[in-house]
C-alpha positions, 0 to 999 in steps of 0.5 A: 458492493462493486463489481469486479472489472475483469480483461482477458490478459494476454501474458506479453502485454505491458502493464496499462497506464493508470491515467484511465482508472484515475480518470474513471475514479474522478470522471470529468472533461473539466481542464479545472478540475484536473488542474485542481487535482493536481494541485491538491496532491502537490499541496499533499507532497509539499505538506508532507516534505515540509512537516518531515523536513522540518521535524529532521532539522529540528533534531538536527539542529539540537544535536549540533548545538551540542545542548542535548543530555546524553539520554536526550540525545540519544532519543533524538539519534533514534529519531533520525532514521525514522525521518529519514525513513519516511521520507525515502518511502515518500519519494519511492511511492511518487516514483512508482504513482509516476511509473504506473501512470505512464505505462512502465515498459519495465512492467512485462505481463507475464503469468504469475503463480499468485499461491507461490508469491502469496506464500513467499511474500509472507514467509519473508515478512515473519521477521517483521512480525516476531518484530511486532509481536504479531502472529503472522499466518497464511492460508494458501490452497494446494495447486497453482492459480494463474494471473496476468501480472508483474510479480515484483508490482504484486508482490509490493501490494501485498507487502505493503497491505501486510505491513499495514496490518502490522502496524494497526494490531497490537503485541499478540495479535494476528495478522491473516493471509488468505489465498482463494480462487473463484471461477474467473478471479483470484482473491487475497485477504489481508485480515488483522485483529487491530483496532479497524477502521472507521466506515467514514474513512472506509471511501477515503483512505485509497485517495492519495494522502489520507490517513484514517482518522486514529492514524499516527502523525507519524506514520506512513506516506498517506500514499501507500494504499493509493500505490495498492489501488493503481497496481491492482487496477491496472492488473484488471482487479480491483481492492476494497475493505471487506465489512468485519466486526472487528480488527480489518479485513482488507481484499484484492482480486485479479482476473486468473489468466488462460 
């Protein structure tokens, strides 16, 4: 397993860009390779945009041509939020790749109660899953751990890991959350009795526009556990996939501030 990368932060520094993790993950001096990364996730934005817009026009056109049955149009109204949904969330996970790899000067260090954040965070999503039909817990100890961070940047790795599980665990499962402090880190597990996940997209899914292999055509960006990585590596942390037998288990840590 790797080994965590820790800094001494300093709570009035800014958010570092993600440029350098990025071109850790991919190391190469070669301008082609670079170049051919980012023509692969301008293939991956254009791939996404079109299959969605096409499928919006297609619903759309049905519904003007006025051919529709009534049920039938009513299932295909229903689907238009969905498309429209998923292309807003798109667009909000480019801007905030874009945000973090140019050193958003919005994003102030400051400290951060990461027990108080957790326990908000997941107290806001219970909705969410009473929605879902899925039992959502939080373990969080007594006492205030301390990181160096962006709160509302935080607060959105969690969110999105939490819908994560959601999504991937069926109507009277459980979903996790678990706060725990070591001696110089900060770890949160997000653990669901889903289906898991296959140890052949276990490497692949924090690339940008990879889906696991049973993933929904419909599901999400492709680009939101790519969001997860660049915010925590940029706190100083790091995010991996813990080994379970079953449902998954998914864990970030950030170094504890002084």
């Amino acid at each position: 397993m790797e080994t965590s990368t820790t800094s001494s932060p300093n709570p009035e520094r800014e958010l570092p860009s993600v440029t350098g993790e990025l071109s850790e993950q991919h190391p190469s001096s070669d301008p082609a390779a670079a170049s051919e990364r980012q023509r692969e996730l301008i293939v991956g934005v254009s791939h996404d945009l079109r299959g969605r817009l096409s499928s919006l026009q297609l619903v759309a056109t049905a519904l003007a041509d006025g051919i529709l049955e009534p049920d039938l149009e009513r299932q295909y109204l229903k689907q238009m939020p969905v498309h429209v949904g998923a292309l807003v969330a798109l667009v909000e996970d480019l801007f905030e790749l874009s945000r973090l790899e140019a050193g958003d000067p919005r994003s102030a260090m400051h400290p951060v109660d990461v027990h108080a954040l957790v326990a908000q965070t997941v107290d806001g999503m219970q909705m969410e899953a009473e929605m879902e039909g899925v039992s959502l817990t939080v373990d969080v100890p007594p006492g205030t751990t301390l990181a160096s961070g962006s709160a509302g940047k935080l607060e959105r790795v969690l969110r999105n890991l939490i819908e994560n599980a959601l999504h991937h665990t069926p109507r009277r499962g459980t979903v996790d959350v678990l706060v725990r402090a070591t001696a110089a880190s900060i770890e949160v597990d997000v653990t669901d009795t889903g289906t898991g996940i296959h140890d052949i997209d276990r490497d692949q899914v924090f690339e940008p526009f990879v889906r696991g292999t049973d993933a929904s055509p419909t599901g999400g960006t492709g680009l939101g556990l790519t969001v997860c990585r660049a915010i925590v590596e940029a706190h100083g942390g790091r995010i991996w996939f813990v080994e379970r037998e079953d449902g998954t288990r998914v864990r970030f840590s950030l170094p504890q501030s002084d």
